[in-house]
MMTF fields as JSON, N, C-alpha, C and O atoms, coordinates in Angstrom:
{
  "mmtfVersion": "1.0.0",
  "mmtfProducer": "UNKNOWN",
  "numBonds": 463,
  "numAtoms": 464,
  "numGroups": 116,
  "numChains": 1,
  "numModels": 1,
  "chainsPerModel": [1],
  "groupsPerChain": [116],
  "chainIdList": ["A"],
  "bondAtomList": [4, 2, 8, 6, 12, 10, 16, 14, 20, 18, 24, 22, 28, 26, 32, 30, 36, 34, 40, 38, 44, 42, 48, 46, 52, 50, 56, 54, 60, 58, 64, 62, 68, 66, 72, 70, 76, 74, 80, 78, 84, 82, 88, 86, 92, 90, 96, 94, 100, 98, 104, 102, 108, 106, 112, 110, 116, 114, 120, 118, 124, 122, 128, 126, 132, 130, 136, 134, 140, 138, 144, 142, 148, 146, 152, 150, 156, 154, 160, 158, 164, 162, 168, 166, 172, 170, 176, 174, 180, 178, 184, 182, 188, 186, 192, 190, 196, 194, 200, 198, 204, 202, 208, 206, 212, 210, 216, 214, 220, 218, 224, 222, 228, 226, 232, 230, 236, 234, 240, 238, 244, 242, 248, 246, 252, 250, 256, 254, 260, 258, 264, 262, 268, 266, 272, 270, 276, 274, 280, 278, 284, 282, 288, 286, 292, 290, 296, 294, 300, 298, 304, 302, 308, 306, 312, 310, 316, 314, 320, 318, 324, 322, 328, 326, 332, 330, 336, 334, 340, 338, 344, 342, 348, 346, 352, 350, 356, 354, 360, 358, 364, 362, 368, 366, 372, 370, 376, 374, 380, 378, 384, 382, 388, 386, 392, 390, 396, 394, 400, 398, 404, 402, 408, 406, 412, 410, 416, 414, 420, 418, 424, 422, 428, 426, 432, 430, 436, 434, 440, 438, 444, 442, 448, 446, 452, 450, 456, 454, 460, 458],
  "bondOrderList": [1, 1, 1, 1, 1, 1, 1, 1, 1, 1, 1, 1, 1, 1, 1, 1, 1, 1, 1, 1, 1, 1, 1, 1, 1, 1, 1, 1, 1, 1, 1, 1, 1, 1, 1, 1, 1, 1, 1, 1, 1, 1, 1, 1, 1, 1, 1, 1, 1, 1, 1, 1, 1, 1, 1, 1, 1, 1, 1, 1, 1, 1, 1, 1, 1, 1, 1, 1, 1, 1, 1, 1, 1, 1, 1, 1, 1, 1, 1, 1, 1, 1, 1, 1, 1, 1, 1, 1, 1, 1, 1, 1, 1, 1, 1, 1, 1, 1, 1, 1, 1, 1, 1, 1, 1, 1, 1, 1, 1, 1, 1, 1, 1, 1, 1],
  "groupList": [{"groupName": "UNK", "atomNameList": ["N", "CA", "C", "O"], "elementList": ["N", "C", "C", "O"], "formalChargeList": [0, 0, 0, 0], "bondAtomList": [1, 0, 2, 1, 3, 2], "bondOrderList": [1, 1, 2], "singleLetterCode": "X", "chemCompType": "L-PEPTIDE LINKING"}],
  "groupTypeList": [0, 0, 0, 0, 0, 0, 0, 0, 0, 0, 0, 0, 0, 0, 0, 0, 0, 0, 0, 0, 0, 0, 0, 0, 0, 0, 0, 0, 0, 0, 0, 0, 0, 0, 0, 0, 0, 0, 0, 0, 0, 0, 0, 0, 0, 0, 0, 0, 0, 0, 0, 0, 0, 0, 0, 0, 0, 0, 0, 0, 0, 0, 0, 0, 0, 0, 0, 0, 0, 0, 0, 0, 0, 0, 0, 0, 0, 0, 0, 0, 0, 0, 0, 0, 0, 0, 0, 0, 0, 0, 0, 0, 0, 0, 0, 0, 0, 0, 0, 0, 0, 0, 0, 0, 0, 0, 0, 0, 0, 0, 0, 0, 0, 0, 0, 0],
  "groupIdList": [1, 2, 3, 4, 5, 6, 7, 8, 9, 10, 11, 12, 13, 14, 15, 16, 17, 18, 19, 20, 21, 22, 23, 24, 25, 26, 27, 28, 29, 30, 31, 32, 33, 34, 35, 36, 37, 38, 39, 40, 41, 42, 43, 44, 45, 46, 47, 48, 49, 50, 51, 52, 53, 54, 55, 56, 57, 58, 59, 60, 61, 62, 63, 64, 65, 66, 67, 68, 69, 70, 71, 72, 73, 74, 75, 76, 77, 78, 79, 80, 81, 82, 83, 84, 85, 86, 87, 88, 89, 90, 91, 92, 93, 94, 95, 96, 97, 98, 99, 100, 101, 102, 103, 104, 105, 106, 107, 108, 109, 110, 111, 112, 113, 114, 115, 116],
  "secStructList": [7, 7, 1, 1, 7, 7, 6, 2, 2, 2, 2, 2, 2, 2, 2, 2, 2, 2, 2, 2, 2, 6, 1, 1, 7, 7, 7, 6, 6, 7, 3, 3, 3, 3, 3, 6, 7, 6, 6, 7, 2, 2, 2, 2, 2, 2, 2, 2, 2, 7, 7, 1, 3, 3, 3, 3, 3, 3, 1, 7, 2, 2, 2, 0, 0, 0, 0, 0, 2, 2, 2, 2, 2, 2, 6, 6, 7, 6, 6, 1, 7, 5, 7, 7, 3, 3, 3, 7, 1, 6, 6, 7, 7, 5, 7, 7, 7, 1, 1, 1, 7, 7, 7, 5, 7, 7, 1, 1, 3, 3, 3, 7, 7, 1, 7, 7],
  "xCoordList": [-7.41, -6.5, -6.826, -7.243, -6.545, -7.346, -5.752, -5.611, -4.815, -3.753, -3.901, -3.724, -4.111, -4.642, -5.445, -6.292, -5.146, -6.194, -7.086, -6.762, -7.893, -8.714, -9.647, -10.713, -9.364, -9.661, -10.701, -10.844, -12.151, -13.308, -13.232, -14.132, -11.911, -12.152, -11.977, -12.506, -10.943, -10.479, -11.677, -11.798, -12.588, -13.954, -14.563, -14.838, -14.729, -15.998, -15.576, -16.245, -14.467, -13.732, -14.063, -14.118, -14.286, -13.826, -16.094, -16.768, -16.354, -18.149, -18.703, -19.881, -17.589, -17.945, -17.545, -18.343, -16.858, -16.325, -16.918, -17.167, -17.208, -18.129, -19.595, -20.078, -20.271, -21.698, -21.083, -21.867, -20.169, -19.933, -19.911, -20.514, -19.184, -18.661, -20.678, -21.147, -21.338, -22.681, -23.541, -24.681, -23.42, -24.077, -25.014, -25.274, -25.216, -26.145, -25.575, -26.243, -23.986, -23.62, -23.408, -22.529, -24.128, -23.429, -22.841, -23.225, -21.993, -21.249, -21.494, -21.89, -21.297, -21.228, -22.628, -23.749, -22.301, -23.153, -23.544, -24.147, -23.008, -23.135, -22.751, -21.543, -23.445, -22.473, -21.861, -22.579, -21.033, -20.849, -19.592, -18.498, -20.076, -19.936, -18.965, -19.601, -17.933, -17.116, -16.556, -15.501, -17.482, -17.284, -15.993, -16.144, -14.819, -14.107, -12.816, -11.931, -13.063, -12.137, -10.776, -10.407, -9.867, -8.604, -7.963, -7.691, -7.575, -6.83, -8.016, -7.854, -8.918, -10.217, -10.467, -10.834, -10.055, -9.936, -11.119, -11.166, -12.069, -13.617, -13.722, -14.229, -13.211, -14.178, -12.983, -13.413, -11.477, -10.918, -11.518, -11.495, -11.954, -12.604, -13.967, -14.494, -14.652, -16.259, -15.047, -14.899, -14.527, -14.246, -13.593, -13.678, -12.881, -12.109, -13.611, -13.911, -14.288, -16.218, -16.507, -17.039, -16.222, -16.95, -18.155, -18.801, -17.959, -18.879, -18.75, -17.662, -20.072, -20.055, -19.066, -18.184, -19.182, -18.588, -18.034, -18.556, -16.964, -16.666, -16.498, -15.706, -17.209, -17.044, -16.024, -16.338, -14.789, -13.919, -14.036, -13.411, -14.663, -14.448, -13.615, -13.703, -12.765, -12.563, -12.098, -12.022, -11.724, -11.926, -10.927, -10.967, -9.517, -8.37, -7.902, -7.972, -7.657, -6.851, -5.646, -5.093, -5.0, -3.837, -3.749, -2.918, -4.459, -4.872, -5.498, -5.088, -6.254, -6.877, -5.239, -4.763, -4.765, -3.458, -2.103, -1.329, -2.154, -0.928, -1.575, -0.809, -2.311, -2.791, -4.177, -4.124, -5.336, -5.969, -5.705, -5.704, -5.254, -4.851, -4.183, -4.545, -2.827, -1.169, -2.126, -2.042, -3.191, -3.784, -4.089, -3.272, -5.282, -5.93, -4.636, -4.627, -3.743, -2.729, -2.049, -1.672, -1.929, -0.731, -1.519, -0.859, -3.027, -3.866, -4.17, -5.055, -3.956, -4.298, -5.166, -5.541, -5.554, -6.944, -6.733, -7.432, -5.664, -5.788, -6.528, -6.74, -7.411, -8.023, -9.542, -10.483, -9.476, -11.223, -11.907, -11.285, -13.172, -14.094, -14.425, -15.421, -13.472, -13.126, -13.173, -12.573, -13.732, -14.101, -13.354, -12.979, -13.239, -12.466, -12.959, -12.957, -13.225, -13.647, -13.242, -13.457, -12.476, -12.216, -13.338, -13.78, -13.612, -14.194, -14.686, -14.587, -15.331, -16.646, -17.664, -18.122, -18.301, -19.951, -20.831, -21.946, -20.122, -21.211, -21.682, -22.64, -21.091, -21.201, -21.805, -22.264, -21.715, -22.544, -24.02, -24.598, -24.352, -26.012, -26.1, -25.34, -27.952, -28.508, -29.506, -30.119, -29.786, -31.043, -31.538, -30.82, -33.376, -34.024, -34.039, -33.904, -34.205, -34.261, -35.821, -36.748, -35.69, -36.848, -37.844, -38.961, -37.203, -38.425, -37.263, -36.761, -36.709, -35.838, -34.897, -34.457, -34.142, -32.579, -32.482, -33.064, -31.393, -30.74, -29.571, -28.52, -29.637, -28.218, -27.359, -27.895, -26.699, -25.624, -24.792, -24.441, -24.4, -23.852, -22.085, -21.688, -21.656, -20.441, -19.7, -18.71, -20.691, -20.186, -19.562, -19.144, -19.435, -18.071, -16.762, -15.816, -17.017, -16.289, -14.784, -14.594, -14.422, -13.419, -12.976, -12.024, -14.019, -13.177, -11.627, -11.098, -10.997, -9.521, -9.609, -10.304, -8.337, -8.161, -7.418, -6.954, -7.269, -6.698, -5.469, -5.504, -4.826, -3.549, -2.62, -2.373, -2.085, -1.055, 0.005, 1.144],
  "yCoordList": [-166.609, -166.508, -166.731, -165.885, -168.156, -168.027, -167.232, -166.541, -167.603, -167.346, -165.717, -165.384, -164.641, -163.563, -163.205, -164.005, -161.882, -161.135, -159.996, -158.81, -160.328, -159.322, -158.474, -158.877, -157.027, -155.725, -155.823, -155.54, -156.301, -156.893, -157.46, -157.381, -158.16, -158.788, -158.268, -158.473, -157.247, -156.041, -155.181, -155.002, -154.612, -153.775, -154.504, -154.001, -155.818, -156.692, -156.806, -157.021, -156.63, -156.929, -155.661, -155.69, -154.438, -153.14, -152.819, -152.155, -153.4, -153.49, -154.199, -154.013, -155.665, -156.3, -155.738, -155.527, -155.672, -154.218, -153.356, -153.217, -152.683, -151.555, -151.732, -151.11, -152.982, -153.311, -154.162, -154.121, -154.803, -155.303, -154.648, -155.098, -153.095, -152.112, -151.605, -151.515, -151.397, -150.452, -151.581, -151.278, -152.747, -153.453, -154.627, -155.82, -154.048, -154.767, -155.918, -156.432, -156.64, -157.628, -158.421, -158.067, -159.571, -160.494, -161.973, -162.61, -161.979, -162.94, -164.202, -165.206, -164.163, -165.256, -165.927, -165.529, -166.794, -168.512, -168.93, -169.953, -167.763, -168.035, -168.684, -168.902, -169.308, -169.782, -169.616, -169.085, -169.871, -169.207, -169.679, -170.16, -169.407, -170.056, -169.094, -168.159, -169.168, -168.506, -169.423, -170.049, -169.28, -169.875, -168.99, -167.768, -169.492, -168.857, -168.228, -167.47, -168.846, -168.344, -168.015, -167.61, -168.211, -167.935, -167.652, -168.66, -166.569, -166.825, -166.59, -166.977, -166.232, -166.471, -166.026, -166.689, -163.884, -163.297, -163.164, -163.277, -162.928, -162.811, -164.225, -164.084, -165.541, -166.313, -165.927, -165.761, -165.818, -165.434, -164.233, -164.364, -163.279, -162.104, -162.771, -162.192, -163.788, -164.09, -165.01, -164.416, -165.938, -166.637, -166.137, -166.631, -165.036, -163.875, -163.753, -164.455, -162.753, -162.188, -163.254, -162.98, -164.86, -165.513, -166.917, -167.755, -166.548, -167.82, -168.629, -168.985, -169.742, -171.246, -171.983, -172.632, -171.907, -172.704, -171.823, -170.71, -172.136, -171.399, -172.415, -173.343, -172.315, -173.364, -172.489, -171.313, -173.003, -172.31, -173.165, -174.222, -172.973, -173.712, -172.541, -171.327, -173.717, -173.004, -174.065, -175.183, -173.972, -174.625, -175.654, -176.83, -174.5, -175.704, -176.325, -175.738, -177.006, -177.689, -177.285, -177.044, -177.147, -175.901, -174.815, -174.686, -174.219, -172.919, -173.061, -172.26, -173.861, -174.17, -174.504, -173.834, -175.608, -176.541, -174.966, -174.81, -174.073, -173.251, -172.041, -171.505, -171.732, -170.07, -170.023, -168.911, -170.616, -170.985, -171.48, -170.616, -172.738, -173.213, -172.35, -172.077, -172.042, -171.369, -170.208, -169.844, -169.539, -167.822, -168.651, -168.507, -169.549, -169.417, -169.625, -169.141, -170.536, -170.802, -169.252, -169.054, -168.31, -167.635, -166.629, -165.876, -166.782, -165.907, -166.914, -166.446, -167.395, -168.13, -168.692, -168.82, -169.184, -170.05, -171.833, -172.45, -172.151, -173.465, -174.205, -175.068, -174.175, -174.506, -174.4, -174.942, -173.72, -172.816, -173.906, -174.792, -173.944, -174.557, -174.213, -173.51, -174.743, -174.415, -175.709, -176.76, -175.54, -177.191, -176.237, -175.08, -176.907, -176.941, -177.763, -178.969, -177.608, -178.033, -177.858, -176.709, -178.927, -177.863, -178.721, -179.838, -178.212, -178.855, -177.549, -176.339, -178.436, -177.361, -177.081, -178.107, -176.117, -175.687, -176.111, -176.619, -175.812, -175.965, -178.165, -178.712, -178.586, -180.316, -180.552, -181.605, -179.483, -179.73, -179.668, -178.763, -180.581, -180.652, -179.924, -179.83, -179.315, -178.524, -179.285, -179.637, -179.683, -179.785, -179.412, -179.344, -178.914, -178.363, -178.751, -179.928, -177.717, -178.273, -177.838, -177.634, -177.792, -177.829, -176.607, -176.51, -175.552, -174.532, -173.523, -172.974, -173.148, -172.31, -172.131, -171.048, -173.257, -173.039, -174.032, -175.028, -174.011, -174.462, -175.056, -174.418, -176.17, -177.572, -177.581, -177.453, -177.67, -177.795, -179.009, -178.967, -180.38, -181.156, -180.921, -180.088, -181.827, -182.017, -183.294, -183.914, -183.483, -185.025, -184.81, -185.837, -183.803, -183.445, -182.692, -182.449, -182.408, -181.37, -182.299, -183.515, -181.848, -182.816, -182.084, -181.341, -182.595, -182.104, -182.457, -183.531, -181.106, -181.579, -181.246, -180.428, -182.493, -181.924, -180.875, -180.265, -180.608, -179.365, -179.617, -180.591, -179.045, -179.138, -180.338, -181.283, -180.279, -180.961, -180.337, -180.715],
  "zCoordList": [78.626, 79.596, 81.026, 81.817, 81.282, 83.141, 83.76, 84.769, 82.834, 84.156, 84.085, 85.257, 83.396, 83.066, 84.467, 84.866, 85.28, 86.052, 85.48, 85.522, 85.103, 84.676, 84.997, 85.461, 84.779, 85.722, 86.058, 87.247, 85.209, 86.068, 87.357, 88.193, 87.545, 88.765, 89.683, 90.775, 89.303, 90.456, 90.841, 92.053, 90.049, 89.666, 90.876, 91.966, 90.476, 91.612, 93.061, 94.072, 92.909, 94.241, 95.246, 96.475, 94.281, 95.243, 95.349, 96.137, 94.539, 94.596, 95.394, 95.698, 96.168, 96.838, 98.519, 99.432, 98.526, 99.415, 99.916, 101.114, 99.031, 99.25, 99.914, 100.861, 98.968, 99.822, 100.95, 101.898, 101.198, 102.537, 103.374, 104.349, 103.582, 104.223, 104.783, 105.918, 103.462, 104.064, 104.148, 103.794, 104.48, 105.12, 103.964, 104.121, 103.257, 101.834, 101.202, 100.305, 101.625, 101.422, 102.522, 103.309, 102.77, 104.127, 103.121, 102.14, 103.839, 103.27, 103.965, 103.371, 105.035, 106.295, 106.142, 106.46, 105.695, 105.547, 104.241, 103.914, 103.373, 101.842, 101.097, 101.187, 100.045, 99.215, 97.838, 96.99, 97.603, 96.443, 95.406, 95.701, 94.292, 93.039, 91.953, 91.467, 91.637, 90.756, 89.347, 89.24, 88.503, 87.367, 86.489, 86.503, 85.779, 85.338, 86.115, 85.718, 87.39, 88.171, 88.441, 89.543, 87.264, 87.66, 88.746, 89.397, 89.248, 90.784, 91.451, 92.609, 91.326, 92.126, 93.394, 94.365, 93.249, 93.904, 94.638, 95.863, 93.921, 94.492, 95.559, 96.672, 95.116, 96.198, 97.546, 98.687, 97.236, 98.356, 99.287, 100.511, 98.792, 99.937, 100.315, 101.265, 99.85, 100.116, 101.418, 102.486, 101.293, 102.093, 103.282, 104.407, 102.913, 103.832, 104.842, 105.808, 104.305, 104.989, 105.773, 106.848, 105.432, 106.126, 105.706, 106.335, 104.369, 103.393, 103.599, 104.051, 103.356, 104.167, 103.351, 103.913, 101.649, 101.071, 99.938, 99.871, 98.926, 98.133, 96.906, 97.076, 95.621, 94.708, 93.759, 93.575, 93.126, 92.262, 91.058, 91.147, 89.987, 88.62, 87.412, 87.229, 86.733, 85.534, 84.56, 85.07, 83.11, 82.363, 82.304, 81.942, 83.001, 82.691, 84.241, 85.32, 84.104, 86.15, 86.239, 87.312, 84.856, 85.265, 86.167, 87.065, 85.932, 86.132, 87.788, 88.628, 88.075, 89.409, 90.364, 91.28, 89.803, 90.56, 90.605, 91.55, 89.428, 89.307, 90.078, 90.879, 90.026, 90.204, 91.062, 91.588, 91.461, 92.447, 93.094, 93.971, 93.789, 94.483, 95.786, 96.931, 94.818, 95.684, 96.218, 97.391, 95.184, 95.881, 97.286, 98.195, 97.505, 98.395, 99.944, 101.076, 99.237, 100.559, 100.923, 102.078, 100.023, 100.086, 101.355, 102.07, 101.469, 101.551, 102.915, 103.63, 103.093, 104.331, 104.978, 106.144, 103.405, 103.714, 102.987, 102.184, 103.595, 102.999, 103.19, 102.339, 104.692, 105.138, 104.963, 105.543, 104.195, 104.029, 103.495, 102.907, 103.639, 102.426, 101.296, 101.125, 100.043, 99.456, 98.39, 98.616, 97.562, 96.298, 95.104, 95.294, 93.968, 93.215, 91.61, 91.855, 90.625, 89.753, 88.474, 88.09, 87.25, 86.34, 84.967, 85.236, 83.89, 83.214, 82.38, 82.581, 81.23, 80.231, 80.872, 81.375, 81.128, 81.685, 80.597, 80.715, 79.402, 78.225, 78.519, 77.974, 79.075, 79.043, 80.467, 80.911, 81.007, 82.783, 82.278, 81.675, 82.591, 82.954, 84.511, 85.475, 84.053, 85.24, 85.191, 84.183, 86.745, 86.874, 87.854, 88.851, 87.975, 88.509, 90.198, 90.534, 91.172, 92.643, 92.852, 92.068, 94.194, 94.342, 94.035, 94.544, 92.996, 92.525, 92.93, 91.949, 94.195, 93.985, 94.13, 94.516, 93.843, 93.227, 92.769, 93.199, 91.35, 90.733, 90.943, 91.001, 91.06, 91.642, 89.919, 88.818, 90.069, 88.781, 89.395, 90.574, 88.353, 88.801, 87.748, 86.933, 88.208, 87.714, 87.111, 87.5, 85.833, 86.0, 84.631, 84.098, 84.037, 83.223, 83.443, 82.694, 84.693, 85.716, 86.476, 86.47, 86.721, 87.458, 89.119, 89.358, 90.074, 91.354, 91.267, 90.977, 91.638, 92.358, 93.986, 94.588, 94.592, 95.855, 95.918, 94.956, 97.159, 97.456, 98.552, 99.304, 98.566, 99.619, 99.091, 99.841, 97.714, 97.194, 97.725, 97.452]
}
């Protein structure tokens, strides 16, 4: 179910919160990656905090075009940096960067634009 909100997400949301609030989360210049994302509450508050970029993948483009998308406008970030991807993870190749971090490409992935 991407179109489904699921209480985990609510859980992470109020955890993300919380270390934002006592200082142990900075958001601002981060980046960050929400695999599975349905309305893709989490990257909306990272992007809310201040994150450099926000990657939203999930399996179907339905779900990105019906229910990601409209969140991020309704929320007032149409504007945000904000990518978009829908595809299998299991068909994404990873490959290695330079020792410490991990680049994930997308060449089974399908960027969509944004602001249809």
């Amino acid at each position: 179910g991407g179109f489904k909100l699921w209480e985990c997400a609510v859980d992470l949301l109020h955890e993300l919160g919380a270390r934002h609030r006592d200082g142990t989360l900075r958001a601002s210049g981060a980046s960050v990656l929400e695999a599975g994302c349905g309305a893709g509450l989490p990257s909306l508050l990272a992007l809310q905090l201040g994150c450099r970029v926000a990657v939203l993948h999930d399996f179907n483009a339905e779900v990105l075009q019906s229910l990601t998308m409209p969140s991020l406008r309704l929320n007032g970030l149409a504007h945000a940096p904000a990518r978009f991807y829908a595809g299998d993870w299991a068909r994404t190749p990873r490959r290695a960067g330079n020792g410490s971090k991990t680049h994930l490409t997308h060449s089974e992935a399908s960027p969509l634009p944004f602001g249809r």
